[in-house]
Kinemage of the C-alpha trace (Angstrom):
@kinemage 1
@onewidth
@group {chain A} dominant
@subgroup {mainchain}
@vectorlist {calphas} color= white
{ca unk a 1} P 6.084 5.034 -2.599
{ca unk a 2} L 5.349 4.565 -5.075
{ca unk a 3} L 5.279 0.929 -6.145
{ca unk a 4} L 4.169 0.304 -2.700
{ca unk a 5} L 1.205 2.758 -3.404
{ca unk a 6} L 1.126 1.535 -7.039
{ca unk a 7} L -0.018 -1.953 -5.673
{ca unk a 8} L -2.312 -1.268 -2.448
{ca unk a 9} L -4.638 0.874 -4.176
{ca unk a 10} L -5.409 2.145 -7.241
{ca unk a 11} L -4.049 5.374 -8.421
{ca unk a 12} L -6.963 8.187 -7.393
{ca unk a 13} L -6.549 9.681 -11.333
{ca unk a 14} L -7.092 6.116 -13.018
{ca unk a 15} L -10.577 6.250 -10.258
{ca unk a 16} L -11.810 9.499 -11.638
{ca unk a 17} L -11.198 8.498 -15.252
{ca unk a 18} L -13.484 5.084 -14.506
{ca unk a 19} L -15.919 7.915 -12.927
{ca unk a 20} L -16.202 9.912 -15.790
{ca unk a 21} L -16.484 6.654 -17.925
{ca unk a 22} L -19.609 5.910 -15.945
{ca unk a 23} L -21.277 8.987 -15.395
{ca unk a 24} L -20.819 9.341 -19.567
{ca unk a 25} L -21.903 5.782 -19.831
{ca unk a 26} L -25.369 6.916 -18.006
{ca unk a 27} L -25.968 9.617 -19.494
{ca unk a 28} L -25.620 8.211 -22.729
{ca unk a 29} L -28.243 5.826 -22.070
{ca unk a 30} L -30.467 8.370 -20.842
{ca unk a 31} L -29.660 10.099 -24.102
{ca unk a 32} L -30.839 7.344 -26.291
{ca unk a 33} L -33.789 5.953 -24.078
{ca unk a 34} L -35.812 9.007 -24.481
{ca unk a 35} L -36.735 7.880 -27.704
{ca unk a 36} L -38.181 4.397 -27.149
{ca unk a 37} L -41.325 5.362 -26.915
{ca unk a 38} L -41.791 7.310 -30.327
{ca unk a 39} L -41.725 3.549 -32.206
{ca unk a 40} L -44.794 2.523 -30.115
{ca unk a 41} L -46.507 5.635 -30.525
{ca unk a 42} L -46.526 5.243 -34.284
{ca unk a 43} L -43.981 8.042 -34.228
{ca unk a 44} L -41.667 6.748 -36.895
{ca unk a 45} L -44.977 8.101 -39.384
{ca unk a 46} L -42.948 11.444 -39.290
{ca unk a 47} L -39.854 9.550 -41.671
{ca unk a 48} L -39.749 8.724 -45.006
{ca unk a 49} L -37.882 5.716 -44.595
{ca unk a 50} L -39.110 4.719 -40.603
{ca unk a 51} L -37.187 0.951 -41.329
{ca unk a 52} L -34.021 3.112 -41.778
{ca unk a 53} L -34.396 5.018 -39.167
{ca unk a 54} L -35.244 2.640 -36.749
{ca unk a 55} L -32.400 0.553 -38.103
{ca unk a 56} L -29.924 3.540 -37.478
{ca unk a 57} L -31.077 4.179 -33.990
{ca unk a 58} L -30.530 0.362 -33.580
{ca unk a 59} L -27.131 0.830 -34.494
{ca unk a 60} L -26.228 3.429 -32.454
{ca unk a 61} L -27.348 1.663 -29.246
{ca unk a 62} L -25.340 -1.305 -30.315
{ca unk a 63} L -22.482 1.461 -30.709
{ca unk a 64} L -22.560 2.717 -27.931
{ca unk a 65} L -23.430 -0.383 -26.007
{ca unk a 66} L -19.386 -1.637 -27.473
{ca unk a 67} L -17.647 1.709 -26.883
{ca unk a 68} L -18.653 1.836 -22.594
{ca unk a 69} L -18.502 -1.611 -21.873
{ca unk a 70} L -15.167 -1.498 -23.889
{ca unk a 71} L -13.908 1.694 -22.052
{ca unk a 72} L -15.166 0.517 -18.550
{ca unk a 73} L -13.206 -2.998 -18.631
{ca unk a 74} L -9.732 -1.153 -20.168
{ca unk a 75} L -10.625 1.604 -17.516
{ca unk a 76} L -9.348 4.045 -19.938
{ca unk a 77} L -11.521 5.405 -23.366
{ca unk a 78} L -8.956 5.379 -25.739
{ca unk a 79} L -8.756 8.790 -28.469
{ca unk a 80} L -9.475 6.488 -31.434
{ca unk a 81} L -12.862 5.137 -29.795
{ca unk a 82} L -13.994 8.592 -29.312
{ca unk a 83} L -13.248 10.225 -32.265
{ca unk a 84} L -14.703 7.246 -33.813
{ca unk a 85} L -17.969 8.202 -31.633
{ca unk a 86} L -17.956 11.756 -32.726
{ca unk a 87} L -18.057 10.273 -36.206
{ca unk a 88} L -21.260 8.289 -35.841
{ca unk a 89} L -22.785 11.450 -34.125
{ca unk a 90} L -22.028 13.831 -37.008
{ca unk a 91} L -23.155 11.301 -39.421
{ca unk a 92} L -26.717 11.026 -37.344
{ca unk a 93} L -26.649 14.826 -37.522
{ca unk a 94} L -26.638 15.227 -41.099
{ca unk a 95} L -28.666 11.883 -42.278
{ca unk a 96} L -31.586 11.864 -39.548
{ca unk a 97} L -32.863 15.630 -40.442
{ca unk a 98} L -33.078 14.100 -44.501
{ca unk a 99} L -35.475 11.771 -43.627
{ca unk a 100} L -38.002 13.800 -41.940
{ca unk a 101} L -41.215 14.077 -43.841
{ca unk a 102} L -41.196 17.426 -42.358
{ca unk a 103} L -39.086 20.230 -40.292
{ca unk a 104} L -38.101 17.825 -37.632
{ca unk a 105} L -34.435 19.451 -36.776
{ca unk a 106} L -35.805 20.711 -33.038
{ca unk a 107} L -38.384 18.549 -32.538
{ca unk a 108} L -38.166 15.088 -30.149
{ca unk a 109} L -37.847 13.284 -34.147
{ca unk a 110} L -34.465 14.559 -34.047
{ca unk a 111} L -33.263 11.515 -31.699
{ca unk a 112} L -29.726 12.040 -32.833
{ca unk a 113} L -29.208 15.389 -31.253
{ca unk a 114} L -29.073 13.845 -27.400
{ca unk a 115} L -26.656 11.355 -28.018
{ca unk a 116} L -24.845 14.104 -30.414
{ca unk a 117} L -24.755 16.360 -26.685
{ca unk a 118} L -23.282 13.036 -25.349
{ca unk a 119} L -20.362 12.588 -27.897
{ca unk a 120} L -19.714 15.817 -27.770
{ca unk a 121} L -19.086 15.412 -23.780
{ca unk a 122} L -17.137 12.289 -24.078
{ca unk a 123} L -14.292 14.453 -26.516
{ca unk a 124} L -14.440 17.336 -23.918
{ca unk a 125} L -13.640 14.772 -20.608
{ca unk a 126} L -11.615 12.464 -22.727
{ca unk a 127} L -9.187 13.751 -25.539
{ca unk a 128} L -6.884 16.625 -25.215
{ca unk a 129} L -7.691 20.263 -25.267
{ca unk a 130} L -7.344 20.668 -29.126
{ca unk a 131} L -8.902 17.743 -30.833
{ca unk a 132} L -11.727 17.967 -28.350
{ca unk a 133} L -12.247 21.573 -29.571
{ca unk a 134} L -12.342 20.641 -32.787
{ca unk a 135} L -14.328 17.419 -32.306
{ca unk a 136} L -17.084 19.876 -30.791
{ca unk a 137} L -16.747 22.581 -33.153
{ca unk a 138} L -17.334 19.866 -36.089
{ca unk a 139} L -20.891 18.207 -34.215
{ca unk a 140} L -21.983 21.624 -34.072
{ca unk a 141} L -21.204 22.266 -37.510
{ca unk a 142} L -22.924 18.864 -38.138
{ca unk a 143} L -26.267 20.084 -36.448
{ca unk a 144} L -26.614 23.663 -37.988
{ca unk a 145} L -26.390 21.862 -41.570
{ca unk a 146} L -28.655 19.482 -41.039
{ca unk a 147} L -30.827 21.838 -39.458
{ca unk a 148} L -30.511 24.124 -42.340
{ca unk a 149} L -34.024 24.123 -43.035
{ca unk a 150} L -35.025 25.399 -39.706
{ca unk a 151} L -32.398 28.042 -39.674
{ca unk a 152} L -34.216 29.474 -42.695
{ca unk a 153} L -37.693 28.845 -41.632
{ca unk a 154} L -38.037 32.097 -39.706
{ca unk a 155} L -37.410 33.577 -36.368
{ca unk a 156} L -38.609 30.538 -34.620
{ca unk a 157} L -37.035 28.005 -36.012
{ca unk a 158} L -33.664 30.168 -35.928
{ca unk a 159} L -34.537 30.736 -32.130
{ca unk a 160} L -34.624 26.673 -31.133
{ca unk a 161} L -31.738 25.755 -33.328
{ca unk a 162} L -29.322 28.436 -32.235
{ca unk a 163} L -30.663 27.104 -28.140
{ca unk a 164} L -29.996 23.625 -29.185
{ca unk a 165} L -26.342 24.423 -30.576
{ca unk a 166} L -25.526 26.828 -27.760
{ca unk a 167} L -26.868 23.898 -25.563
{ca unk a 168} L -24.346 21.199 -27.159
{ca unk a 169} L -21.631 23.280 -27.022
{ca unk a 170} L -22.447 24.817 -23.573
{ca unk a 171} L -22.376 20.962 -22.323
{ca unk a 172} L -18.755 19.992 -23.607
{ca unk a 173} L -17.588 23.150 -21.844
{ca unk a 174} L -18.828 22.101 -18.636
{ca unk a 175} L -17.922 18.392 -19.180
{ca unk a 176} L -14.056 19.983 -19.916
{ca unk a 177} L -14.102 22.163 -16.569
{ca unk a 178} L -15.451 19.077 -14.780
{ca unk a 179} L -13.160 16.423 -15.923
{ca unk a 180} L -10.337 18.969 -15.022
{ca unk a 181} L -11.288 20.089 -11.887
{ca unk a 182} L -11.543 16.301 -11.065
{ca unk a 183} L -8.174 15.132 -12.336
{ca unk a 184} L -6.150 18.112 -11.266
{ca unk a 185} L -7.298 17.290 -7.510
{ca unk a 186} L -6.886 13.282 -8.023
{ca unk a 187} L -3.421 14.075 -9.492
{ca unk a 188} L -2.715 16.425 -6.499
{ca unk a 189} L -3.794 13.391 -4.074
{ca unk a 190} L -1.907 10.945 -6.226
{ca unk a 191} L 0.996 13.187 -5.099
{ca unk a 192} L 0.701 13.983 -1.547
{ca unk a 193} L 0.090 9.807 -1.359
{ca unk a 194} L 3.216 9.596 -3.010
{ca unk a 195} L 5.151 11.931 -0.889
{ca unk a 196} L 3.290 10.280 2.650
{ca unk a 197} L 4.211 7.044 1.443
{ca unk a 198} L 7.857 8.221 0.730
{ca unk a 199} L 8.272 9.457 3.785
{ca unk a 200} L 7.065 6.568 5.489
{ca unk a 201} L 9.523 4.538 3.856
{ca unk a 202} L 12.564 6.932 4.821
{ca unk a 203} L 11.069 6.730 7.994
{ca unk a 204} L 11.123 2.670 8.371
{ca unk a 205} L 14.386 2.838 6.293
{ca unk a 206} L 15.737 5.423 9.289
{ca unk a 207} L 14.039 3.086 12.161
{ca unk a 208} L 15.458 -0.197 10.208
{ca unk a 209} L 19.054 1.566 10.529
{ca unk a 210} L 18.042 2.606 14.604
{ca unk a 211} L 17.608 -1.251 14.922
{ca unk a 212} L 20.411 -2.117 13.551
{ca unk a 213} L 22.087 -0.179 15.601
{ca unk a 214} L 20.556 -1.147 18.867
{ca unk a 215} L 20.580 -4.899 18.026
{ca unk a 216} L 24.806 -4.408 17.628
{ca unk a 217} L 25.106 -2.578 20.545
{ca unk a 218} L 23.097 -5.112 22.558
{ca unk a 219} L 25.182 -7.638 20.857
{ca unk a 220} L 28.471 -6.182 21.995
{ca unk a 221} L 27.019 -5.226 25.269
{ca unk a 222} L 26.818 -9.238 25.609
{ca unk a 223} L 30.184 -10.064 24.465
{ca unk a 224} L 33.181 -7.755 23.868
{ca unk a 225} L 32.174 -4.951 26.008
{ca unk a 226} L 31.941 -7.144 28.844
{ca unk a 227} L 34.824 -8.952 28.836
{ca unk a 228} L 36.958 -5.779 28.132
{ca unk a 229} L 35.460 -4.231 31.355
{ca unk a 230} L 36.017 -7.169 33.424
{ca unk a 231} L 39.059 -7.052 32.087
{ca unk a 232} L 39.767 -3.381 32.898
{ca unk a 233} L 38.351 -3.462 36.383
{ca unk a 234} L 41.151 -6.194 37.021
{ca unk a 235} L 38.317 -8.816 37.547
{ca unk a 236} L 39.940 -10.877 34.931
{ca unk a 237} L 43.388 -12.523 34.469
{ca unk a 238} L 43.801 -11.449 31.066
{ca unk a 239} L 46.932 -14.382 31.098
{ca unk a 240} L 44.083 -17.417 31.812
{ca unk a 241} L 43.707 -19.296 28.610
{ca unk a 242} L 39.763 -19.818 28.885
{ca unk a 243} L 40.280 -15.341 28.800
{ca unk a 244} L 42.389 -15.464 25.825
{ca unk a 245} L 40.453 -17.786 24.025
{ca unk a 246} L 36.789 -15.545 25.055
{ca unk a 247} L 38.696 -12.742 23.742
{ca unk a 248} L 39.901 -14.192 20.275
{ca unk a 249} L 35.947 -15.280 19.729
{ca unk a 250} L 34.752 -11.400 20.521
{ca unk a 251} L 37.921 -10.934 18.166
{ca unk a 252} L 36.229 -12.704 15.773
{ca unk a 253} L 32.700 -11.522 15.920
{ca unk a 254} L 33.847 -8.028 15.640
{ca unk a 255} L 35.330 -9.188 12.206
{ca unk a 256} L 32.367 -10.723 11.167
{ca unk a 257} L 29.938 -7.663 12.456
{ca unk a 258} L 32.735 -5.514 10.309
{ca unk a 259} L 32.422 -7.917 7.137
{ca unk a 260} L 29.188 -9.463 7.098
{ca unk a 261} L 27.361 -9.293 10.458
{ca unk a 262} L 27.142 -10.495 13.631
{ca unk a 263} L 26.853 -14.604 14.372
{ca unk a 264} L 23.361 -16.115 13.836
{ca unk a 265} L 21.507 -19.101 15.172
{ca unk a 266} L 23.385 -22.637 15.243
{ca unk a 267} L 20.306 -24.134 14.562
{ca unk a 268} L 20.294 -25.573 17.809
{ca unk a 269} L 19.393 -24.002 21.026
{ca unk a 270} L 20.832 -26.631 23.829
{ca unk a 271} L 24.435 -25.963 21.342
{ca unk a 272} L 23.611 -22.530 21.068
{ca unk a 273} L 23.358 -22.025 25.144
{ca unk a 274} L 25.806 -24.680 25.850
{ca unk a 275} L 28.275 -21.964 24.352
{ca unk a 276} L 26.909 -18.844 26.361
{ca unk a 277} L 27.159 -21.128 29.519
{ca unk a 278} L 30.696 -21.619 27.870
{ca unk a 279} L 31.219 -18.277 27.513
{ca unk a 280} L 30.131 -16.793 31.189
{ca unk a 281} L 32.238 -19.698 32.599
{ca unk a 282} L 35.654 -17.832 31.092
{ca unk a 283} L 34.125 -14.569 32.533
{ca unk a 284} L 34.748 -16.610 35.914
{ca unk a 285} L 30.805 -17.040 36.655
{ca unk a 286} L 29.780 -20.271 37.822
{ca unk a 287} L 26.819 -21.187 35.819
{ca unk a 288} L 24.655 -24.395 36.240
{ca unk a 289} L 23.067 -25.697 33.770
{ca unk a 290} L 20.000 -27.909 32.953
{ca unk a 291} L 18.250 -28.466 29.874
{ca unk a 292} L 15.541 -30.759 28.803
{ca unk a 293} L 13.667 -31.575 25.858
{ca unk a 294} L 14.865 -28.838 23.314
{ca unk a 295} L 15.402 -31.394 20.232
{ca unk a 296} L 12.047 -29.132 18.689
{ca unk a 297} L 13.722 -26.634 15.709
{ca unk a 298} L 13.185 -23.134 16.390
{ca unk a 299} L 12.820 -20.304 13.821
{ca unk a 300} L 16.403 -18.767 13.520
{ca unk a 301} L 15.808 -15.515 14.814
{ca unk a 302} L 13.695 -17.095 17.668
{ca unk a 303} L 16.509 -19.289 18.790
{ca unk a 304} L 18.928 -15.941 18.204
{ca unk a 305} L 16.460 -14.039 20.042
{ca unk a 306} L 16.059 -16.640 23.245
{ca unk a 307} L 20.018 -17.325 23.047
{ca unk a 308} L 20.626 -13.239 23.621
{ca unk a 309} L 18.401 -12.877 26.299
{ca unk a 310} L 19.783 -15.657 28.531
{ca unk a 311} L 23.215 -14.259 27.123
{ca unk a 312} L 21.638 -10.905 28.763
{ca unk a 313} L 20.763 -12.617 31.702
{ca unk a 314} L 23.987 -13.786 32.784
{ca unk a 315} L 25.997 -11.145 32.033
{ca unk a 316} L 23.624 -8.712 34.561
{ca unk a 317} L 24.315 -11.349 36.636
{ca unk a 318} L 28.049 -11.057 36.368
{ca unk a 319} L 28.162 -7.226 36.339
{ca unk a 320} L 25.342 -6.440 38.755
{ca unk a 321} L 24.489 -9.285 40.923
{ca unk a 322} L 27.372 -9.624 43.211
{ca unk a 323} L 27.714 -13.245 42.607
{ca unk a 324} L 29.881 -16.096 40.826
{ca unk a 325} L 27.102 -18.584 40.615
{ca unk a 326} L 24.142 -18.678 38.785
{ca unk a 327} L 21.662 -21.571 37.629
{ca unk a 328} L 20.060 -21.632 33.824
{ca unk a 329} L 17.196 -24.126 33.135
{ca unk a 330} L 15.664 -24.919 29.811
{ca unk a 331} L 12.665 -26.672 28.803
{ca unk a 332} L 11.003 -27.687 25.829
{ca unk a 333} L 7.825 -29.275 24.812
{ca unk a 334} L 4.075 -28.215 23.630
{ca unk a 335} L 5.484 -26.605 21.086
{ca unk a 336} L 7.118 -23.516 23.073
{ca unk a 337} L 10.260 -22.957 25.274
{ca unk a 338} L 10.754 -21.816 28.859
{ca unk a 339} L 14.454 -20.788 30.276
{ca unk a 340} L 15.271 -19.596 33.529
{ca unk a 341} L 17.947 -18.137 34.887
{ca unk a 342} L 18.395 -17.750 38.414
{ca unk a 343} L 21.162 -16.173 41.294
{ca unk a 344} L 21.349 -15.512 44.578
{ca unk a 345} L 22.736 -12.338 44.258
{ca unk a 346} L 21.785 -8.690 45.716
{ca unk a 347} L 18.779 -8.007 43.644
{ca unk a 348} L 16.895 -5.369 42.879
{ca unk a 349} L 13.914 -3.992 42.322
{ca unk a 350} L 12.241 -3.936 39.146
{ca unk a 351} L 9.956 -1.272 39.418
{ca unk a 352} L 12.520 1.250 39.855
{ca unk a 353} L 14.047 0.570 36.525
{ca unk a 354} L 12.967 2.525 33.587
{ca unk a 355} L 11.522 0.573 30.925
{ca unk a 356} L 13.969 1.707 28.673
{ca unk a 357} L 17.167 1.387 30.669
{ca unk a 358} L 19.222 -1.552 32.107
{ca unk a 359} L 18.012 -5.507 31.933
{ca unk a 360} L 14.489 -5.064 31.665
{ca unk a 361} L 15.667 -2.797 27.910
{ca unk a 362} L 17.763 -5.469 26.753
{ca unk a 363} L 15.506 -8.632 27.704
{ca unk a 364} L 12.558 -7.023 26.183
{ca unk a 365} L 14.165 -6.144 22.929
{ca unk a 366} L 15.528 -9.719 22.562
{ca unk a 367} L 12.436 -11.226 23.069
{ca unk a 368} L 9.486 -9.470 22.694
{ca unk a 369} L 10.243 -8.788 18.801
{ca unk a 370} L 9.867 -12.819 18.160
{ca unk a 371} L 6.765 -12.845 20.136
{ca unk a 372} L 8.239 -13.880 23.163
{ca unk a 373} L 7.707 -12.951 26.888
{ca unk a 374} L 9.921 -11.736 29.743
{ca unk a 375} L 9.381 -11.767 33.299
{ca unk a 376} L 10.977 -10.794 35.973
{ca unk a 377} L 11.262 -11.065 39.882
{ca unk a 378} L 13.934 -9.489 41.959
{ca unk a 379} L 13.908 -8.046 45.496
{ca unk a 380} L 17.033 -6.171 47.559
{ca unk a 381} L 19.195 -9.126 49.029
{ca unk a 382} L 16.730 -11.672 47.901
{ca unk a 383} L 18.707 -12.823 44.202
{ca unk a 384} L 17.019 -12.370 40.631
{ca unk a 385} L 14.752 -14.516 38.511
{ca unk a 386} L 14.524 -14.080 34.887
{ca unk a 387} L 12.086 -16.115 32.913
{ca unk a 388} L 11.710 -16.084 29.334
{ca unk a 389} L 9.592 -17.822 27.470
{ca unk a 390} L 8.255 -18.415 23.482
{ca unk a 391} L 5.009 -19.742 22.311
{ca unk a 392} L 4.568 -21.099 18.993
């Protein structure tokens, strides 16, 4: 694929890691905005030091405000930022409980325990196994000391701070099975989008090689294969020196398709059919030619293209047609081309050839590739028409 895939679309596992970045991200503002409303209540009454307090709660908005928007633009929440998060946490842990005029370790004064829960998710879904454990293991630590007071207030107190521990670890567990679950199956679709997209591309590479293929054997078909069955059927004087000099240029396109490839485009059609006429002419067909207006520049593998197909063209003609004479037009203008080639031979019909067989094969793969069209119209003992033509 992969850089293919790499480019097209993000990655599915660098997806679920912006997901978990957001669904933190909310929840962490959840966390925190459940205490706005204790300020205007005349709730900060319950600290010794309310400026503090509210000061500290300040601050760990603005924290956390920096470490999401941070994360979500990188995409990423890098190990430092989070155990830099579980810092601030365990530090609200131990210094919010202090400043309670009384118990407040389980009560809504303890603001620092929600976001504390929310820290504690972020090292479950975003470090590895390990540190996360011990990040956890260390809030929790953080909470039962600073709820020390509670612990040894009686059975009550004992009852909601052992519910609200259980409760913070309980939620990094569940954050850790989540976040797996959802990067084991992005990683396993990150995968079988890396093996599709592989096997696409051995697929094209495997049809680019078919084409190859095809285009030299229609190439040959055109040039060397014809003249050496002319030659063989004793339609040719192999001894005429327009034969000898056809056969030295197929001589020297099969070199070239050997070293470096077949011919391509002259860069101008009326030269580029002038030598196809040329060429037909030492096969011993008459061919009449008449072109007009082709001075426009075509896109090389649109002038290849048109210069194979009338190639095509004649050769059926001398193979199939029963005839020595044939008439090729070309014309130019409105930015498109139109060639015809025309005999008077013994037809056929084109209906009864498959679409993948014979003239109708070749003419179509020249020239319906580039854009172009191809038609056709032949009848028993009534000649052929071929007409190709190219739009821009």
């Amino acid at each position: 694929m992969g850089q293919t895939g790499a480019l097209t679309r993000q990655k599915a596992a660098a997806r679920v890691n912006v997901l978990l970045i957001w669904a933190a991200g909310c929840l962490r503002a959840v966390q925190l905005a459940v205490w706005i409303p204790v300020p205007l209540i005349g709730g900060l009454r319950m600290y010794r030091l309310p400026a503090l307090v509210l000061a500290g709660y300040l601050l760990t908005v603005a924290w956390t405000v920096l470490l999401f928007v941070r994360a979500g633009r990188a995409g990423r929440m890098g190990h430092g930022w989070v155990y830099a998060d579980v810092l601030v946490a365990l530090l609200g842990l131990l210094l919010v409980p202090a400043a309670c005029v009384a118990s407040c370790d389980t009560g809504w004064q303890h603001w620092v325990l929600p976001p504390a829960m929310g820290a504690a998710i972020v090292a479950a879904a975003f470090v590895p196994r390990w540190p996360a454990t011990a990040a956890v293991a260390l809030l929790v630590a953080g909470y039962l000391a600073g709820s020390l007071r509670e612990l040894l207030a009686g059975p009550d107190g004992f009852g909601a701070t052992t519910v609200n521990a259980v409760s913070l670890l309980g939620f990094a567990v569940l954050a850790a099975v989540v976040a797996g679950y959802l990067r084991g199956s992005a990683a396993q679709l990150d995968a079988a989008t890396e093996a599709a997209l592989a096997a696409g591309a051995r697929e094209a590479a495997a049809q680019a090689r078919f084409d190859e293929r095809t285009r030299q054997y229609d190439a040959l078909h055109r040039t060397v294969l014809t003249t050496l069955s002319m030659i063989a059927r004793g339609r040719l004087d192999h001894r005429r020196e327009e034969v000898r000099a056809l056969a030295q240029r197929d001589a020297d396109y099969l070199r070239g398709l050997v070293t470096a490839g077949s011919g391509g485009p002259t860069g101008n059609l009326a030269s580029a059919l002038a030598g196809v006429v040329r060429d037909k002419q030492a096969l011993g067909l008459q061919v009449h030619s008449q072109f007009h207006d082709l001075s426009e520049r075509l896109p090389p593998d649109v002038e290849q293209a048109l210069t194979n197909a009338v190639s095509e063209a004649l050769t059926n003609v001398t193979k199939h047609a029963g005839t020595d004479e044939a008439w090729l037009t070309a014309v130019g203008g409105d930015g498109g081309i139109t060639l015809t080639v025309v005999d008077r031979g013994r037809g056929f019909r084109p209906e009864a050839v498959a679409p993948g067989r014979g003239l109708v094969r070749e003419l179509r793969h020249c020239v319906v590739e580039v854009g172009g069209r191809v038609a056709i119209d032949s009848a028993p003992d009534q000649g052929t028409m071929v007409e190709v033509s190219w739009r821009q």
